[in-house]
C-alpha positions as CSV (number, residue, x, y, z in Angstrom):
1,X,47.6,40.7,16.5
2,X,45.7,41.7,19.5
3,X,43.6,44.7,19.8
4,X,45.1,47.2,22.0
5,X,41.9,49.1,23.0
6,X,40.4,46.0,23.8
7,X,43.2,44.9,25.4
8,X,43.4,48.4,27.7
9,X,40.0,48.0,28.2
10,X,40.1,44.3,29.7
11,X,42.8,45.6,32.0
12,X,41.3,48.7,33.0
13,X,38.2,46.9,33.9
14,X,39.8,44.4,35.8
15,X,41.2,47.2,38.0
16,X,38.2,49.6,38.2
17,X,36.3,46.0,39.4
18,X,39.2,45.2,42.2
19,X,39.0,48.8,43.6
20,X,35.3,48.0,44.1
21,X,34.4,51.1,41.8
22,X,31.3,51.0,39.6
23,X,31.7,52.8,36.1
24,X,29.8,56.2,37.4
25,X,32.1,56.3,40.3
26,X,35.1,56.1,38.4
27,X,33.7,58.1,35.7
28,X,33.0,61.1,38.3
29,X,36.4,60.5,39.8
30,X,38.3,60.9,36.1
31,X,36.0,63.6,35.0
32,X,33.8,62.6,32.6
33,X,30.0,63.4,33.3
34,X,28.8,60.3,32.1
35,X,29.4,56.5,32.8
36,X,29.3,55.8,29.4
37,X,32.6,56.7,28.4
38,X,33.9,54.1,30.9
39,X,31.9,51.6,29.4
40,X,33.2,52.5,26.0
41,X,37.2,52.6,27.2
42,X,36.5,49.0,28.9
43,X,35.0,47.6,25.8
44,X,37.5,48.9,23.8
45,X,35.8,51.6,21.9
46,X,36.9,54.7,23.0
47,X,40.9,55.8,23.5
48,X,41.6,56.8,27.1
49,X,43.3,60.1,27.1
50,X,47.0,59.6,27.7
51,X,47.1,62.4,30.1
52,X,44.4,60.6,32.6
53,X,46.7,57.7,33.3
54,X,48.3,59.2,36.5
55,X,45.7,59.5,38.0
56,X,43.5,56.3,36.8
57,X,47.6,55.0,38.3
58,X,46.2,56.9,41.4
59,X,42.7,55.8,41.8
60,X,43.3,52.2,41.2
61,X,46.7,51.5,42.8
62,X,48.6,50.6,40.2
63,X,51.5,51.1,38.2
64,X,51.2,52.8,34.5
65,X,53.7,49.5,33.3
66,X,51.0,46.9,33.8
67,X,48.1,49.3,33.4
68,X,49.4,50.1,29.9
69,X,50.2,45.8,29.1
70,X,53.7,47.3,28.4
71,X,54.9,44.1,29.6
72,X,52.3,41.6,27.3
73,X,54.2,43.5,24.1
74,X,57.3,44.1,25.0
75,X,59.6,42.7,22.5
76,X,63.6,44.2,23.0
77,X,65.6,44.3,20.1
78,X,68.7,44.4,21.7
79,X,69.4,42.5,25.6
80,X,69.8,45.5,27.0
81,X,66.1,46.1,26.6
82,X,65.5,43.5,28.6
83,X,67.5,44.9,31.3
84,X,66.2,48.1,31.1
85,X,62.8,46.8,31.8
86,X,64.4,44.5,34.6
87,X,65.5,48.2,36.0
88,X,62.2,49.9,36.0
89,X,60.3,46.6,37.2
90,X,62.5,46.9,40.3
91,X,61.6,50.8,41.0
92,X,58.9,51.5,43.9
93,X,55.2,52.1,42.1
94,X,55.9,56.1,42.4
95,X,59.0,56.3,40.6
96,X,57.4,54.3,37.6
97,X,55.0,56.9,37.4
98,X,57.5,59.8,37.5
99,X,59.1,58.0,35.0
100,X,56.2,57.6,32.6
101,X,55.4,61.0,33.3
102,X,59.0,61.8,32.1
103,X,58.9,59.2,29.0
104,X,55.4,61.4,28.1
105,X,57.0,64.4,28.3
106,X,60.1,63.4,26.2
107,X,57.9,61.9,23.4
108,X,56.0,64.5,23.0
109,X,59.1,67.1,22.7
110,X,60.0,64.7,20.1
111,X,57.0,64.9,18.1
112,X,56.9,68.7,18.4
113,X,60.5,68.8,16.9
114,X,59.3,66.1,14.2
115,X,56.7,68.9,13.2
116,X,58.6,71.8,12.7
């Protein structure tokens, strides 16, 4: 079983690197005062906020699907999972992160029902 953080981490790197970004520019850019918690995030040690992904999205030029490795562990239980993610592959890089955003939002509704 692979280790998610690490995982994240691996990607996220790989990203902050291709931008040309050192860890205290992208820390300054996400808001954190120190480089450290970059380090941590890209060695898999610290949980990057759910909320920051838009704009790490933003930053790096990418799209949250890939950023997130939704891809690497996505298993459908039915075949029209597959097509679903066939769908969202095909939308433009801006849509996918409304959609996210969207998906987020949803989840979190859900969880807030769950709890009362």
């Amino acid at each position: 079983m692979s280790n998610y953080k690490h995982d994240f981490g691996r990607r996220f790197k790989a990203y902050r690197l291709n931008a040309g970004l050192t860890q205290k520019e992208t820390a300054k850019l996400l808001g954190y005062e120190s480089h450290v918690a970059i380090y941590k995030i890209e060695n898999g040690k610290q949980d990057m906020p759910i909320s920051l992904i838009p704009k790490v999205c933003q930053i790096f030029q990418c799209d949250p699907i890939t950023l997130l490795g939704i891809h690497e562990d996505y298993s459908p239980a039915h075949p029209e999972g597959a097509n679903l993610m066939e769908q969202i592959d095909s939308l433009p890089a801006a849509q996918r992160n409304q959609l996210v955003s969207t998906v987020e939002i949803l989840v979190k509704g859900m969880k807030e029902d769950k709890e009362k």
